[in-house]
C-alpha angles and dihedrals in degrees: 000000000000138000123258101280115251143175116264137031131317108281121191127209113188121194126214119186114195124267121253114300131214118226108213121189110269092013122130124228099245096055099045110137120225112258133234093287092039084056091051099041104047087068099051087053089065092051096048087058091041088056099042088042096245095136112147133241081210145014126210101186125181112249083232107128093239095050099047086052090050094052093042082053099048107045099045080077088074122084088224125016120223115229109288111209106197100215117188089202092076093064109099094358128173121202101265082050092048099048089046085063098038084056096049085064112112115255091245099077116095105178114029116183114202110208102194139094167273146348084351085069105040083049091047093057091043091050092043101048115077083182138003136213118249115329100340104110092057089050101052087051094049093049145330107202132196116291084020114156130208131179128208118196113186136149120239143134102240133009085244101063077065109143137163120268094027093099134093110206102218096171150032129177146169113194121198124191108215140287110020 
């Protein structure tokens, strides 16, 4: 199974969704804190793309307080971070509003991982991948959990040429650290 063929080199798009939030009382959404699995499993996430060299060029990460603590976590399992750029876009996003972020990204990145949320995200890999190895399609259909990751592969010239269907979803994965 293959991508729709396109014009231009092989461009990646991971998808991180955040790990799992608290809800404290009198807390606003926006400012919810990951819990005690969300602590641990973030950064298990950084290691799983670590492992499976899916380490980005770029991060465009949401200003919610869970997000920005997934990818800190994350990320601090790499030997050197990529730029982060906090975009306040990616709260709340649908899929129109997340692609119009994804296309803004310079050609010059090669590999962009998204840290947000759902269901933004799960709708976003669904609306990207024309096909899927294996099974991924169905899970992510089924569900996309916190501190899921999915990975896009697609070919273009430019992030902004982006369109659905023009993805193959070659991964999906949902990394836990340790005793929940």
């Amino acid at each position: 199974m293959t991508a729709r063929a396109g014009a231009g080199p092989l461009r990646r798009l991971v998808v991180l969704r955040h790990a799992k939030s608290a809800r404290p009382a009198g807390v606003a959404d926006h400012d919810r804190p990951l819990a005690g699995r969300g602590r641990r499993d973030a950064p298990a996430a950084g290691r799983a793309l670590a492992e499976a060299d899916r380490l980005p060029d770029l991060a465009l990460c949401s200003t919610a307080t869970r997000a920005r603590a997934t990818w800190e976590l994350a990320s601090a399992e790499w030997g050197t971070p990529p730029p982060v750029r906090l975009e306040p876009r990616l709260y709340a996003a649908d899929v129109p509003e997340l692609l119009a972020v994804v296309r803004e990204v310079p050609d010059e990145v090669g590999t962009l991982l998204v840290v947000g949320h759902n269901p933004g995200l799960e709708d976003l890999v669904l609306e990207l991948a024309a096909d899927g190895l294996d099974d991924t399609l169905d899970r992510v259909r089924v569900k996309f959990p916190t501190s899921a990751i999915a990975v896009l592969d697609w070919h273009g010239p430019a992030w902004h040429t982006l369109a659905p269907g023009a993805a193959l979803l070659t991964s999906v994965t949902v990394p836990r650290g340790g005793i929940r």
